[in-house]
N, C-alpha and C positions, 0 to 999 in steps of 0.2 A: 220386650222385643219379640217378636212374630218370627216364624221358620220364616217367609215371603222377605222379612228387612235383611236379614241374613243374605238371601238368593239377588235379587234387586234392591242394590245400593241407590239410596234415593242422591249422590253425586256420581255424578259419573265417570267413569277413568278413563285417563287417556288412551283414545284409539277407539274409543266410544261412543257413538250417536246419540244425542239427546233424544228421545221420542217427542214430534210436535204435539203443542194443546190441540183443545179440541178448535179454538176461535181458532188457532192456526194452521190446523186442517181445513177450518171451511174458509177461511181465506183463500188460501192455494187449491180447493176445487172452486171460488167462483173466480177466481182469476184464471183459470186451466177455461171455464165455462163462458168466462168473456169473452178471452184468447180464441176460442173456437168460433163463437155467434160473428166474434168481427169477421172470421177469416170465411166466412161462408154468405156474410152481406158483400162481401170485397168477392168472392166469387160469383154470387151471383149478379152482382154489377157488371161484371166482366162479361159475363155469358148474355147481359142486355143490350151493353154495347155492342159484341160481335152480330148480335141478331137484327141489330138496326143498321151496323154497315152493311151487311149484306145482304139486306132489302135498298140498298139503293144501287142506282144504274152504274157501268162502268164507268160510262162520261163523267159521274159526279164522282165518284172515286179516284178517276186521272186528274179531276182538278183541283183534288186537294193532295194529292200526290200519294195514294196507296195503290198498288195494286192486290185485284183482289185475291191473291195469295199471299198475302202479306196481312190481311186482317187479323189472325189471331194473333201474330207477333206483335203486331202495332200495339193492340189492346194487351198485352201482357206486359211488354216490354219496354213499349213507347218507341221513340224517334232512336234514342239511344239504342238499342238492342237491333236495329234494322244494319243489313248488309249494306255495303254500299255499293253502288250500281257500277262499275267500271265501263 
């Protein structure tokens, strides 16, 4: 038995965090790394859509019912998240 077996108990006591392996480390960064790439194609979509509604005219925008103060909310939000007009 080694000074280190003594110091770090290979079970571990209660109130005590297991340390993850290694597979289980790089699990949890390409899952953190997937996590991230979705949320940046999901923005960048969003920022494609707002650049294409607001290249069209108002007329086409009244007829599908957004005003154009309302585009980044629509696109973030959708239908659900919009005020409702009183």
């Amino acid at each position: 038995m080694s000074y280190v077996d003594n110091i770090v108990p290979d079970v571990p006591f209660e109130g005590r965090q297991r340390r993850p392996s290694v597979r289980e480390a790089g699990e949890a960064i390409r899952a953190w790394f997937s996590s991230m790439m979705e949320r940046w194609r999901a923005h960048r979509a969003d920022k494609r859509a707002m650049r294409h509604l607001r290249q069209l005219s108002d007329h086409t925008l009244r007829d599908i019912g957004i005003d154009r103060s309302e585009i980044s909310s629509m696109v973030v939000h959708g239908r659900s998240g919009r005020r409702s007009r009183a």
